[in-house]
C-alpha positions in Angstrom: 101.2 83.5 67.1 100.3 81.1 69.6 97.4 81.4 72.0 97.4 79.8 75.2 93.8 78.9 75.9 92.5 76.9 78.6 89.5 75.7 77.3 86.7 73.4 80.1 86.9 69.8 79.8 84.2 68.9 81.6 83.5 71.4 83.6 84.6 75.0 84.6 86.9 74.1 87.0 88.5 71.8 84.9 91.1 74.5 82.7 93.7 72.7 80.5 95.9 74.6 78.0 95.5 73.6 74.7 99.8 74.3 73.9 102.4 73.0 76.2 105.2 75.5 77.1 108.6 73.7 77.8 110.3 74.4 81.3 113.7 76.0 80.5 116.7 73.9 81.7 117.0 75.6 85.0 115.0 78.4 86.6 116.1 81.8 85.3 118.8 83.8 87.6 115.7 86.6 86.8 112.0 86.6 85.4 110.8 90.3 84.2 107.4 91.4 84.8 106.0 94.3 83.0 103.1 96.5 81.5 102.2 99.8 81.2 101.2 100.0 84.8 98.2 99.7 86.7 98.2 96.5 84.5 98.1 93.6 87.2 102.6 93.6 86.7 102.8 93.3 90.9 100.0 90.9 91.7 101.4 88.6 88.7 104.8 89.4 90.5 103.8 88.4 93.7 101.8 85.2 92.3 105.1 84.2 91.2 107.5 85.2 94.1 105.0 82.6 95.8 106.5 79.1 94.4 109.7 77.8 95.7 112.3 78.9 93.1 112.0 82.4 92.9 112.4 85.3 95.3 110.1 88.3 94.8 111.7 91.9 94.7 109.4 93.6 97.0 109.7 97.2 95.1 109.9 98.5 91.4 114.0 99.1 91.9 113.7 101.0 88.2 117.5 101.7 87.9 117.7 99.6 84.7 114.5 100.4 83.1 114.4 104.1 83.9 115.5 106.6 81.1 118.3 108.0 83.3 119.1 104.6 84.6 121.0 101.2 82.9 119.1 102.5 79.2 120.6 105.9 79.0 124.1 105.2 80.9 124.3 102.4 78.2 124.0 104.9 75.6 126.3 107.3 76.7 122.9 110.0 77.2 123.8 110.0 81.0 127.0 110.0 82.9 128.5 107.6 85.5 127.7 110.9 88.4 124.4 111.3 86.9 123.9 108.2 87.3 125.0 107.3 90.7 123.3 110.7 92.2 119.9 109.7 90.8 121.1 105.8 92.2 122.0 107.2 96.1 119.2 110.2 95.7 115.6 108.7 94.1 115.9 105.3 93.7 117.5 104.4 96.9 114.6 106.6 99.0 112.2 108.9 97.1 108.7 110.6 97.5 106.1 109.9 94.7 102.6 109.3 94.9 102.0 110.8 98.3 105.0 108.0 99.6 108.5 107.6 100.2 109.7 104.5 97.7 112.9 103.0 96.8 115.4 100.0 98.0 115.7 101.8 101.1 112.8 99.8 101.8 114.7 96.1 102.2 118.3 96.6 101.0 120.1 97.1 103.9 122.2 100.5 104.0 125.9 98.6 104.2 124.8 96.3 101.4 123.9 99.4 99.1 126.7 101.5 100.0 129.7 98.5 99.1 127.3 97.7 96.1 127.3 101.0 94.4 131.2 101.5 95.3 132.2 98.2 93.7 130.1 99.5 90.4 131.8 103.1 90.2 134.8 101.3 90.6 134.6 98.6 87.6 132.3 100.6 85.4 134.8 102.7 83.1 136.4 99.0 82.1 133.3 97.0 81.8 130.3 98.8 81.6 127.8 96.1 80.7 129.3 93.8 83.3 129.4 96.5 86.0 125.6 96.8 85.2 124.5 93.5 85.5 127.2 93.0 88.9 125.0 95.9 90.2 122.2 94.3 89.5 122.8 91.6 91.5 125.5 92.7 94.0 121.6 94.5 95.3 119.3 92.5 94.9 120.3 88.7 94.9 120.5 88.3 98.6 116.6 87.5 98.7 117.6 84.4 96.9 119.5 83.1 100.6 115.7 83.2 102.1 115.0 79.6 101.1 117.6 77.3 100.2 115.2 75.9 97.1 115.3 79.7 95.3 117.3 79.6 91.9 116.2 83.3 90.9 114.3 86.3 91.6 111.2 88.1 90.0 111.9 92.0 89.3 108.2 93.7 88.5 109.5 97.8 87.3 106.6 98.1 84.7 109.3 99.4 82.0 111.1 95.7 81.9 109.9 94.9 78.6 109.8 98.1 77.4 113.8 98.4 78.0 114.5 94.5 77.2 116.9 95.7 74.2 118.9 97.3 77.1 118.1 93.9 79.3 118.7 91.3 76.7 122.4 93.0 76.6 123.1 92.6 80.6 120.7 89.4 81.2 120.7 86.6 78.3 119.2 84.1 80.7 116.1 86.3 81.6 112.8 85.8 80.9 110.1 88.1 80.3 105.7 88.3 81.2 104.2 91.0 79.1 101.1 91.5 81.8 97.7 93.5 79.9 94.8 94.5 81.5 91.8 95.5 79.5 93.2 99.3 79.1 90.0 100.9 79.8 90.5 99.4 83.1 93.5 99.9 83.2 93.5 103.6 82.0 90.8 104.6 85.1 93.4 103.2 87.6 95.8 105.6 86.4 93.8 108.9 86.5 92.5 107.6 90.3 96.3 107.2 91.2 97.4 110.8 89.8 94.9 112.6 91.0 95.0 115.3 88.1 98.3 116.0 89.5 100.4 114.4 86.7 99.2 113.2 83.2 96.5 111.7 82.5 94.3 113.7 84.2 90.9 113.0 82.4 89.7 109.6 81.0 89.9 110.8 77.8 93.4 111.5 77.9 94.0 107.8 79.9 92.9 105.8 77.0 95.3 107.6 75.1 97.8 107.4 78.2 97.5 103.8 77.8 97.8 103.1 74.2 101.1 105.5 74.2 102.2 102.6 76.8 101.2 99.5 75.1 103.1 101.5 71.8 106.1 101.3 73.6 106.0 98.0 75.9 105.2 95.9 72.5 108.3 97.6 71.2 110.5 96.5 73.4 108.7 92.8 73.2 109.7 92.7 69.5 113.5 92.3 70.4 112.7 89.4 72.9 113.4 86.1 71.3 110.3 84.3 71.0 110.8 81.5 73.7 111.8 84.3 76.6 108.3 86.5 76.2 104.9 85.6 77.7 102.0 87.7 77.3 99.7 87.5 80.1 95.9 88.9 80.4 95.1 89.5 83.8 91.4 89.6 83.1 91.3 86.4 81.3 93.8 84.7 84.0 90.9 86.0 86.5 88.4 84.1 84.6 89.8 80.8 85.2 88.6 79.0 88.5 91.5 76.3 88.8 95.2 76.7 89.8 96.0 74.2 86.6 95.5 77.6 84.6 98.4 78.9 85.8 100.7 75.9 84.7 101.9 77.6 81.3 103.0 80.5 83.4 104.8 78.6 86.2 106.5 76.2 83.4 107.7 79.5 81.7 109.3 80.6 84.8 111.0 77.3 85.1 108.9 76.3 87.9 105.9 74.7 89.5 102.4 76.0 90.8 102.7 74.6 94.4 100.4 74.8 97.4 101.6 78.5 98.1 101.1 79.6 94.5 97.8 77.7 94.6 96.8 79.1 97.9 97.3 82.9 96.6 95.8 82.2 93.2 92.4 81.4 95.2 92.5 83.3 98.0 94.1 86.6 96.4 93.3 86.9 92.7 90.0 87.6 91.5 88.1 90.3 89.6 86.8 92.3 92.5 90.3 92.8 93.9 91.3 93.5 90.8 88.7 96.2 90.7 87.5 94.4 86.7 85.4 96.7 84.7 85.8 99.7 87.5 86.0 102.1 84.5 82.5 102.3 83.9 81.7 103.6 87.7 80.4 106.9 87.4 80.2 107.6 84.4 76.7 108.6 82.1 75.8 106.1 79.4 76.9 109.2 77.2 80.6 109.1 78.6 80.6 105.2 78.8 79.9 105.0 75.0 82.4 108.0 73.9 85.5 106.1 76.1 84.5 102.7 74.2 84.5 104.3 71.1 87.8 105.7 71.6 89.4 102.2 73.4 88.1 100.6 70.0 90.0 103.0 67.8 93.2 102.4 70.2 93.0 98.3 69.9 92.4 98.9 65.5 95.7 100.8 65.7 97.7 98.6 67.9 96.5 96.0 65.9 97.3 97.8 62.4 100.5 98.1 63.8 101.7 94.5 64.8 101.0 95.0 68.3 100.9 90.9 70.1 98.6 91.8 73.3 95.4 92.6 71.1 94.4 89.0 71.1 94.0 88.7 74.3 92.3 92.8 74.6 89.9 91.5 72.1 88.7 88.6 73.9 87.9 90.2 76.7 86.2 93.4 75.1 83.8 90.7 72.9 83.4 89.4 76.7 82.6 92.6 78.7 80.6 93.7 76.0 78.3 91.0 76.8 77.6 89.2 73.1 80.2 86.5 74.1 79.9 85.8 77.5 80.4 81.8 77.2 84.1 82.2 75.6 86.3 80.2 77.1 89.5 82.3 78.8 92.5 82.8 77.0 95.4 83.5 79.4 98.3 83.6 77.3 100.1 83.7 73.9 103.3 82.5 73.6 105.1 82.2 69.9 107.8 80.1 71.0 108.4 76.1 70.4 105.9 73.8 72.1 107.0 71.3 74.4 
C-alpha cells in the first residue's frame, strides 16, 4: 500500500507528493465519489466538477447504488416494475431529510420520461447495457456545458460500496474512497437525523460509522488497484497549497486549474468542514468514552484489511495532540507509479 504524502520542502506552503500517479489516457466518461456519508463525498465532488474536464452531477441520483436500484435489478432481487416505480416515484422527486430530492432537480421532465422508456424497452435483451444506456441517456447532457468536458463526476455515497455492480456497467470508471475522521464524521450524522432515524446517540454513530466503512472497503476490494483513490478530507484540509491536490486531479485524468485552485482556497478548510465538531458539548467523561470506542473501531477495521486506516490514524495521532508536526498525508493509492 502506497501513501501519498505531501511532505514540506521548504516551507508549509510548499506540498509535493512523494509518489507520482499516472494520468489515465483520457479523462474517464465517469469518476465515483464515495464514503459513508457525512464524509466530505460532495465537497470532494464539487472540487472536482470545478476543472475543465469533468461535469459535476449536482444530486446523489442513487439509482445504481441503492439496494433496490442497478444492484438488486442486477441480481434478479427486484423487478423491472419495481424498479422503474421506485425510478419515476423517489428518485426522480422525493422527501427525506425535511426536503424534496431527486433528478427532478436538473433533469428536465421530457429528457427523463424518453430516458426511462428507451430502458424498459431494451432491458429484457440487454440488461447490463440497458443500465449503463440509462445511466447516461440522464445524466450525460451536463457534459454539452463546456465544450472541454470529457466526463462527469457522480458523488451517491454508496459508489464504492456497489463498484462490483459498477465495475460490470462502467470498466472506464474511476473511483475516490473519501474518509473523514469518523468521530467527526459520526456526530454529523446524529445532527442530520435528528433521533428520527438511526443513529440516534453518539454511541450508536461510532458504530453507525464503522458498519459503513465495513461495507465501503468491501466494495473497494473488487476495484483494480489503479481505478481507487483513498482520500482523507482532514489531511487534504491540512495542506495550504493547491499543488496538494495534483495526485487527485492526475487520477481524474485532469488538471488543478485556476477554478479548482480558486475553490480549494476559498472553499475548503477545516472550519467549513466543521473538523473536530464531535467534541462540542460533550463532558470530558463522554469525550474519553467516544475515543475509547473510535479506537476499538479503527483496531477492528484494521484487523480486518480495511485500506482507509492509514490515513484515520494519522489524523487521530494528530488531533490527539502528541503529533502535531506530522506532515499531511492525503492519499494512498496501490496502483503503478508514473
Amino acid at each position: 500500500m502506497k501513501t501519498v504524502d505531501p511532505t514540506p520542502a521548504t516551507s508549509a506552503a510548499e506540498v509535493a507528493p512523494t509518489v507520482e500517479i499516472p494520468r489515465p489516457r483520457a479523462v474517464p466518461a465517469v469518476v465515483f465519489v464515495g464514503g459513508t456519508g457525512r464524509s466530505g463525498t460532495h465537497i470532494v465532488a464539487q472540487l472536482l466538477g470545478r476543472s475543465h474536464n469533468l461535469a459535476m452531477i449536482p444530486v446523489e441520483v442513487r439509482f445504481h447504488t441503492d439496494r433496490d436500484g442497478f444492484p438488486g435489478l442486477l441480481a434478479g432481487e427486484v423487478s423491472l416494475e419495481r424498479f422503474v416505480k421506485r425510478l419515476r416515484g423517489f428518485w426522480w422527486k422525493g422527501f427525506q431529510t425535511r426536503r424534496f430530492r431527486g433528478m427532478h432537480r436538473f433533469v428536465d421532465r421530457e429528457r427523463f420520461d424518453a430516458a426511462v422508456g428507451a430502458f424498459e424497452q431494451a432491458f429484457a435483451d440487454d440488461p447490463e447495457g440497458a443500465c449503463r444506456r440509462l445511466f447516461f441517456d440522464l445524466l450525460w447532457f451536463r457534459t454539452e456545458e463546456e465544450a472541454s468536458m470529457r466526463g462527469i463526476v457522480e458523488q451517491s455515497c454508496d459508489t464504492v460500496a456497489q463498484a462490483p455492480t459498477l465495475l460490470r456497467l462502467f470498466d472506464e470508471a474511476r473511483f475516490v474512497h473519501v474518509v473523514r475522521d469518523g468521530r467527526d464524521a459520526s456526530a454529523s450524522r446524529v445532527a442530520q437525523t435528528k433521533g428520527l432515524v438511526r443513529p440516534r446517540t453518539r454511541v450508536d454513530g461510532i458504530r453507525w460509522w464503522e458498519e459503513r466503512i465495513v461495507r465501503v472497503e468491501a466494495g473497494a476490494a473488487a476495484i483494480p488497484p489503479d481505478r481507487l483513490l483513498t482520500v482523507s478530507l482532514d489531511e487534504l484540509l491540512l495542506t495550504t497549497s493547491g499543488d496538494a491536490l495534483r495526485p487527485l486531479m492526475r487520477f481524474c485524468g485532469t488538471g488543478a486549474g485556476s477554478r479548482t485552485r480558486f475553490f480549494f482556497r476559498n472553499r475548503m478548510n477545516r472550519d467549513e468542514a466543521h473538523s473536530e465538531r464531535w467534541r462540542g458539548g460533550l463532558s470530558d467523561r463522554r469525550a474519553a468514552r467516544l475515543e475509547a470506542l473510535y479506537q476499538e473501531a479503527l483496531d477492528r477495521l484494521e484487523a480486518g484489511g480495511a485500506r482507509s486506516v492509514p490515513l484515520l490514524r494519522r489524523t487521530l495521532e494528530r488531533t490527539n495532540g502528541g503529533a502535531a508536526d506530522l506532515s499531511p498525508q492525503p492519499y494512498i493509492y496501490d496502483g503503478p507509479s508514473a
